[in-house]
C-alpha positions as YAML, in Angstrom:
chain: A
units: angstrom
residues:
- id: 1
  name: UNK
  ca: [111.91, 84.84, 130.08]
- id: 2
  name: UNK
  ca: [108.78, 86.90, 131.09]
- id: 3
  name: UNK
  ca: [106.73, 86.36, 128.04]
- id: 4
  name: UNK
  ca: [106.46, 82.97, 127.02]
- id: 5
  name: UNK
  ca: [103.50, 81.80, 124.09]
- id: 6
  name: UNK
  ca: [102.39, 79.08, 124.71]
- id: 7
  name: UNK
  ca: [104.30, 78.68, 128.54]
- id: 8
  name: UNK
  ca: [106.11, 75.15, 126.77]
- id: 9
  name: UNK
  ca: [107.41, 76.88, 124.04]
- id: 10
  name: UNK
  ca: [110.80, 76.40, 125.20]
- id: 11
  name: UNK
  ca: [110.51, 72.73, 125.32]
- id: 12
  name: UNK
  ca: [110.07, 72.69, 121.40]
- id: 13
  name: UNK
  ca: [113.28, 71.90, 119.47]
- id: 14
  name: UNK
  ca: [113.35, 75.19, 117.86]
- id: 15
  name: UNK
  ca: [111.97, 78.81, 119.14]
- id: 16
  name: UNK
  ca: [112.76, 82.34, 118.59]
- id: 17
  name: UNK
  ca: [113.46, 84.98, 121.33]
- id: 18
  name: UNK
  ca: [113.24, 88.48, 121.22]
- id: 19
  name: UNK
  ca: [115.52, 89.95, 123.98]
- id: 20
  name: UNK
  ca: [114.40, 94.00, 124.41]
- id: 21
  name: UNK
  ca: [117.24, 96.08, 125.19]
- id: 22
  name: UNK
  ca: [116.99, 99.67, 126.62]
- id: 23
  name: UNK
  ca: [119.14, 102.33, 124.40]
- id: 24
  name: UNK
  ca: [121.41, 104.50, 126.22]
- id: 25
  name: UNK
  ca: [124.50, 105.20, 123.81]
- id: 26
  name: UNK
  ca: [127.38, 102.91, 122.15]
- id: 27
  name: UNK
  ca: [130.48, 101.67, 123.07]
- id: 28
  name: UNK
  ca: [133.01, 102.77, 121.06]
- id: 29
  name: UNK
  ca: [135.36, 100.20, 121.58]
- id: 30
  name: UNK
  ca: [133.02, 97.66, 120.63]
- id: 31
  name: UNK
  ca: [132.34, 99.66, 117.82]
- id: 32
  name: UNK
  ca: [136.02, 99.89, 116.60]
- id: 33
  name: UNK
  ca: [136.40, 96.11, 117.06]
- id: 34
  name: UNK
  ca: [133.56, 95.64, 114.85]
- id: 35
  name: UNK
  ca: [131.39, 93.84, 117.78]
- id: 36
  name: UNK
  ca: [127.74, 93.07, 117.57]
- id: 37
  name: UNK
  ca: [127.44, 93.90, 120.88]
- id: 38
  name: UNK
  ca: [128.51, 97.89, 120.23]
- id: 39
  name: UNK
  ca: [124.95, 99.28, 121.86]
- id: 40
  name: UNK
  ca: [125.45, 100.23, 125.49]
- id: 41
  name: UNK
  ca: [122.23, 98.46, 126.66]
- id: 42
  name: UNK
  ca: [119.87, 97.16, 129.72]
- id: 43
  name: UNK
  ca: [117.92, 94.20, 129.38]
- id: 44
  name: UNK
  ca: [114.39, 94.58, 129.64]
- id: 45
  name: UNK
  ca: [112.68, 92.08, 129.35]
- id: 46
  name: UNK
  ca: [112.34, 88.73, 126.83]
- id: 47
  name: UNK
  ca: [109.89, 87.13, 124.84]
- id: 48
  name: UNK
  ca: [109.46, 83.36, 123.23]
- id: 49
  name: UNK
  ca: [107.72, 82.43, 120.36]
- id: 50
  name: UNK
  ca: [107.60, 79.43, 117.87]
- id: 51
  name: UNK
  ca: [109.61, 79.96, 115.03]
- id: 52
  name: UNK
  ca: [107.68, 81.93, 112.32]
- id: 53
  name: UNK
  ca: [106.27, 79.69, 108.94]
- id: 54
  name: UNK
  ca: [107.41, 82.24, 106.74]
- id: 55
  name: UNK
  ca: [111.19, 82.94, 107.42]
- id: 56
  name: UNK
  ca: [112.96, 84.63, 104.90]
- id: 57
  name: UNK
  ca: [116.65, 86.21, 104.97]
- id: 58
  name: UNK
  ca: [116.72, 89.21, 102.57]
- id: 59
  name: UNK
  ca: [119.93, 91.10, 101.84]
- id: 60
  name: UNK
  ca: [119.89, 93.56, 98.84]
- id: 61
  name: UNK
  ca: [122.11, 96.13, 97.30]
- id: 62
  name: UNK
  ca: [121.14, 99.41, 95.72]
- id: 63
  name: UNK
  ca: [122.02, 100.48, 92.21]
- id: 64
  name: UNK
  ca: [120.78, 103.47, 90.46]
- id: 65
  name: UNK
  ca: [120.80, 103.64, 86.22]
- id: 66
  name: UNK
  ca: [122.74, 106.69, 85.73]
- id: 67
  name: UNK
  ca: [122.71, 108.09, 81.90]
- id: 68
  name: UNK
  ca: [126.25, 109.24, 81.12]
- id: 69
  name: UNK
  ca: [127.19, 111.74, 78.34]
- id: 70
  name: UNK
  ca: [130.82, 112.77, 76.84]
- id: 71
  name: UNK
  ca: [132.28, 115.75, 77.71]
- id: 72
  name: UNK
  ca: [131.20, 117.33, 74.34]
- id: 73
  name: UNK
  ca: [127.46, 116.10, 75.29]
- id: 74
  name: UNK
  ca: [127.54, 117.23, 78.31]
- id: 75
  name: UNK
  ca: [128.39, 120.65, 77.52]
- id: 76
  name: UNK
  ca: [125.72, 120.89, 74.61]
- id: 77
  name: UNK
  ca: [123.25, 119.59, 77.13]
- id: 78
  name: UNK
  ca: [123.65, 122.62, 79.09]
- id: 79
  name: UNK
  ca: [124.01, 124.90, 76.69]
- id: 80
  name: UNK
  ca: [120.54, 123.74, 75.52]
- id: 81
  name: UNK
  ca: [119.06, 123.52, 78.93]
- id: 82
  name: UNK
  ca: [120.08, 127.55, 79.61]
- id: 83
  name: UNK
  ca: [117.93, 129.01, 76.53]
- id: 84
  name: UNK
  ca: [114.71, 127.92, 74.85]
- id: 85
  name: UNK
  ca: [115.85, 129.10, 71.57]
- id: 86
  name: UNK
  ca: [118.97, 126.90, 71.44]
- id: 87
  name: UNK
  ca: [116.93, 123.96, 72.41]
- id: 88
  name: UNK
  ca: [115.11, 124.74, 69.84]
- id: 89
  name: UNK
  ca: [118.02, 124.79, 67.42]
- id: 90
  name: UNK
  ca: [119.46, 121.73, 68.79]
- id: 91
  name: UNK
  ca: [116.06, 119.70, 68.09]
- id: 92
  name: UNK
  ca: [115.91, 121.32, 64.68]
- id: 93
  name: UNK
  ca: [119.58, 120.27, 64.12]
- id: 94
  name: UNK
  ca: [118.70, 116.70, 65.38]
- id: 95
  name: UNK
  ca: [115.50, 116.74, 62.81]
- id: 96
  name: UNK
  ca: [117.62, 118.15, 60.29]
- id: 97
  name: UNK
  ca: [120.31, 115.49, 60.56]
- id: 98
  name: UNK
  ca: [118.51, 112.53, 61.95]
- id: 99
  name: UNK
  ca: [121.72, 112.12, 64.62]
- id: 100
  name: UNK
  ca: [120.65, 112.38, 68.62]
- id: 101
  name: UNK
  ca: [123.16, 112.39, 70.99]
- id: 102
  name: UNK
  ca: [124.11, 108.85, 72.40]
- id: 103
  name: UNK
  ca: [123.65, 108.83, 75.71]
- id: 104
  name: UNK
  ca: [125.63, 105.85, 77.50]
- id: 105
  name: UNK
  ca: [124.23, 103.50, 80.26]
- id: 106
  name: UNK
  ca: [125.85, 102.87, 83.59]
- id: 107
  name: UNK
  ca: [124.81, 101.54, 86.66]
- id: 108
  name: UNK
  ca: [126.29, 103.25, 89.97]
- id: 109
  name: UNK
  ca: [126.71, 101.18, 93.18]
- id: 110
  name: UNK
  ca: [125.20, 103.15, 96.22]
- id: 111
  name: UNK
  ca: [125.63, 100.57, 98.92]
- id: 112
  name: UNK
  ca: [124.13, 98.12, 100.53]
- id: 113
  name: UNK
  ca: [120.09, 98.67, 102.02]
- id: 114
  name: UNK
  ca: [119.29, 97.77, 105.57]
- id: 115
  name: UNK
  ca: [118.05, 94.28, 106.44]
- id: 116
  name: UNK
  ca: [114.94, 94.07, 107.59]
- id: 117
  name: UNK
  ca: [113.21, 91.16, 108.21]
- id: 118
  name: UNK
  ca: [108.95, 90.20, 108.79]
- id: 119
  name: UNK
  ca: [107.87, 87.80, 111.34]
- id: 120
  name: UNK
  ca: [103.94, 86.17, 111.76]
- id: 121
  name: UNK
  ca: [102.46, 84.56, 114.02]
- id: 122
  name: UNK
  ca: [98.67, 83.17, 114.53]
- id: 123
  name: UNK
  ca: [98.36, 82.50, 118.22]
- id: 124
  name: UNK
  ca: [95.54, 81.20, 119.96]
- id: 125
  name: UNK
  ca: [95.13, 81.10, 123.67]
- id: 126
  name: UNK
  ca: [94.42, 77.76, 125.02]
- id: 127
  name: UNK
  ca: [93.36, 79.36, 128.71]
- id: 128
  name: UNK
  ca: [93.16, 83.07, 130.10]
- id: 129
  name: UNK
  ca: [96.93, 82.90, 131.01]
- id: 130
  name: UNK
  ca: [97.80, 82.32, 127.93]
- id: 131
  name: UNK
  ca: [95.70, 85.05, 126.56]
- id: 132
  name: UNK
  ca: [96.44, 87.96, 128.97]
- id: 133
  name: UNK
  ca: [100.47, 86.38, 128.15]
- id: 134
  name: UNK
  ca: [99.38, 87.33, 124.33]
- id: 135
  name: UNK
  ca: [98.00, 90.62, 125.36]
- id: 136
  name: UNK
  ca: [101.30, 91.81, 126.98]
- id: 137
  name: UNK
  ca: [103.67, 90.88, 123.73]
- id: 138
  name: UNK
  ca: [101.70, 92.59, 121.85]
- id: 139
  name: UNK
  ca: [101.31, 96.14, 124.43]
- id: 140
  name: UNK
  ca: [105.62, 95.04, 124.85]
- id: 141
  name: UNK
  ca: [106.13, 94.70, 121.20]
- id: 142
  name: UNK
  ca: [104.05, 98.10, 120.09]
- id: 143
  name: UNK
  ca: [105.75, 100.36, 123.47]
- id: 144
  name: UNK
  ca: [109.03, 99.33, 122.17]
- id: 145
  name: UNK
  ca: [108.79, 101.14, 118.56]
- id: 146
  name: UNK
  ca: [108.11, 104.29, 120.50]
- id: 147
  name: UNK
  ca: [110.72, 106.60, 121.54]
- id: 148
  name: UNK
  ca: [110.96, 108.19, 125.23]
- id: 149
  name: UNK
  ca: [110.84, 111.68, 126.35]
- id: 150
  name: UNK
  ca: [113.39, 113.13, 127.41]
- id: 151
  name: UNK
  ca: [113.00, 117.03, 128.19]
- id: 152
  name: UNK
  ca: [113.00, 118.65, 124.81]
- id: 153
  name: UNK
  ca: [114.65, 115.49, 122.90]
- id: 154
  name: UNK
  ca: [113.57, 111.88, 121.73]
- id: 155
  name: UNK
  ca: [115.32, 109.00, 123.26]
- id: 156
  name: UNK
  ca: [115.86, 105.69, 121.14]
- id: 157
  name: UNK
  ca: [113.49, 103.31, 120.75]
- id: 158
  name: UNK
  ca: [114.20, 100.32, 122.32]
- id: 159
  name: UNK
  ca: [116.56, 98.10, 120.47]
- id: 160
  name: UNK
  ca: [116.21, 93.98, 120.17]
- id: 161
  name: UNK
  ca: [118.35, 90.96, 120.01]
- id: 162
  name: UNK
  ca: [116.99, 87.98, 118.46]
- id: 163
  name: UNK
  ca: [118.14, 84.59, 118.61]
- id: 164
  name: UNK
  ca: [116.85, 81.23, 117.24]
- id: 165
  name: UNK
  ca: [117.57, 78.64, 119.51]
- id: 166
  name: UNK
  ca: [118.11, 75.69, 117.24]
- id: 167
  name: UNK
  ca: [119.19, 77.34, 114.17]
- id: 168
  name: UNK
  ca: [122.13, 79.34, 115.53]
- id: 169
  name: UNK
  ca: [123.43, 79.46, 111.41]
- id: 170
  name: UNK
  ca: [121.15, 82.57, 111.31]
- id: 171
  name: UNK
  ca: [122.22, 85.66, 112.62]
- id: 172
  name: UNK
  ca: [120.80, 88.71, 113.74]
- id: 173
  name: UNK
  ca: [122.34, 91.99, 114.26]
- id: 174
  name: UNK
  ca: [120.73, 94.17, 117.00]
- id: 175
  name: UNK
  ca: [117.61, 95.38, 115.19]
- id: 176
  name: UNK
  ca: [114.92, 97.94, 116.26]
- id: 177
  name: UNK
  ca: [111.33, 97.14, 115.68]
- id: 178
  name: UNK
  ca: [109.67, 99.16, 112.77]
- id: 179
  name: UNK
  ca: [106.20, 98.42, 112.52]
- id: 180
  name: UNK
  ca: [103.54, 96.14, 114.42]
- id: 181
  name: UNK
  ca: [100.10, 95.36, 112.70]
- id: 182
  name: UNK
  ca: [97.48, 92.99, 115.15]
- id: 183
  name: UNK
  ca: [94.31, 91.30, 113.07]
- id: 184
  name: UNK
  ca: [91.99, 90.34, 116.24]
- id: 185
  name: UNK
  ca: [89.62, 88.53, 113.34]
- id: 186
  name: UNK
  ca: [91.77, 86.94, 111.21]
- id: 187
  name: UNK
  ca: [89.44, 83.97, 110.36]
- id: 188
  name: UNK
  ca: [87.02, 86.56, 109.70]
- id: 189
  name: UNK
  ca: [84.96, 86.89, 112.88]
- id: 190
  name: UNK
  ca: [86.26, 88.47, 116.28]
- id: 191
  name: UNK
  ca: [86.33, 85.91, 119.12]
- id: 192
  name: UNK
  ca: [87.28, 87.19, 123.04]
- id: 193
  name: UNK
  ca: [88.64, 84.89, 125.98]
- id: 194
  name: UNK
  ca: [86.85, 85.76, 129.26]
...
């Protein structure tokens, strides 16, 4: 490892690692046998941390409400929608006859969304190592969301594999890091380590 917080965090009985991984294309035979491991990747570099309080596993599907009309409906519908004036004779028609069109309810399956999961931590620095140690996740952690230059193109950001030592039951795909937020004062006053 060459980030650890706090340095005997892997002594605890449970930790998380973050394992950064350099994008440079997939393997397609790891892709066609449905492997995890179908990035073609470098390690980096790793860092520990104590599991998060807050650990949640989040997977969620996405439906849309899609109004469905008969045939007959439908083709009324856009007969109205081409001219104002038979709009305006279909509304009279529904006033006149107190009938509106039924229109029927469905929901549509649109797949599945992409995980994404929210770690927090609240680490304070016993000592300057462990401080400058906290200092170089975080520059790590915010370099990696940022894509490379290469000529005229973007390369990848870089992509991570996390494990939970001690809790192998939950899984992790290889993910890529979408946002980092740092509070220096989060008990409300800013406090520095010399």
């Amino acid at each position: 490892m060459k980030y650890l917080f706090p340095n005997e965090v892997t002594k605890l009985p449970s930790y998380i690692t973050f394992i950064n991984k350099k994008f440079s294309g997939y393997d397609t035979d790891a892709l066609k046998r449905a492997d995890q491991n179908f990035f073609k990747t470098s390690t980096d570099y790793a860092i520990a941390l104590p599991v998060p309080d807050n650990l949640t596993d989040t997977s969620a599907a996405s439906w849309t409400d899609q109004n469905d009309r008969s045939v007959t409906g439908s083709v009324q519908q856009a007969i109205t929608d081409k001219s104002a004036t038979a709009k305006r004779a279909a509304e009279f028609a529904t006033f006149k006859t107190g009938r509106a069109l039924e229109k029927h309810s469905a929901l549509i399956f649109d797949g599945m969304n992409v995980k994404t999961y929210s770690f927090s931590w609240e680490l304070i620095p016993e000592n300057s190592s462990e401080a400058q140690n906290i200092e170089s996740m975080i520059y790590e952690f915010e370099k990696a969301q940022l894509p490379t230059i290469d000529g005229d193109y973007l390369r990848f950001p870089d992509i991570f594999k996390i494990k939970i030592k001690g809790f192998e039951r939950m899984k992790f795909l290889p993910c890529v890091l979408n946002s980092v937020s740092v509070n220096y004062s989060p008990n409300g006053a800013f406090t520095s380590m010399m």
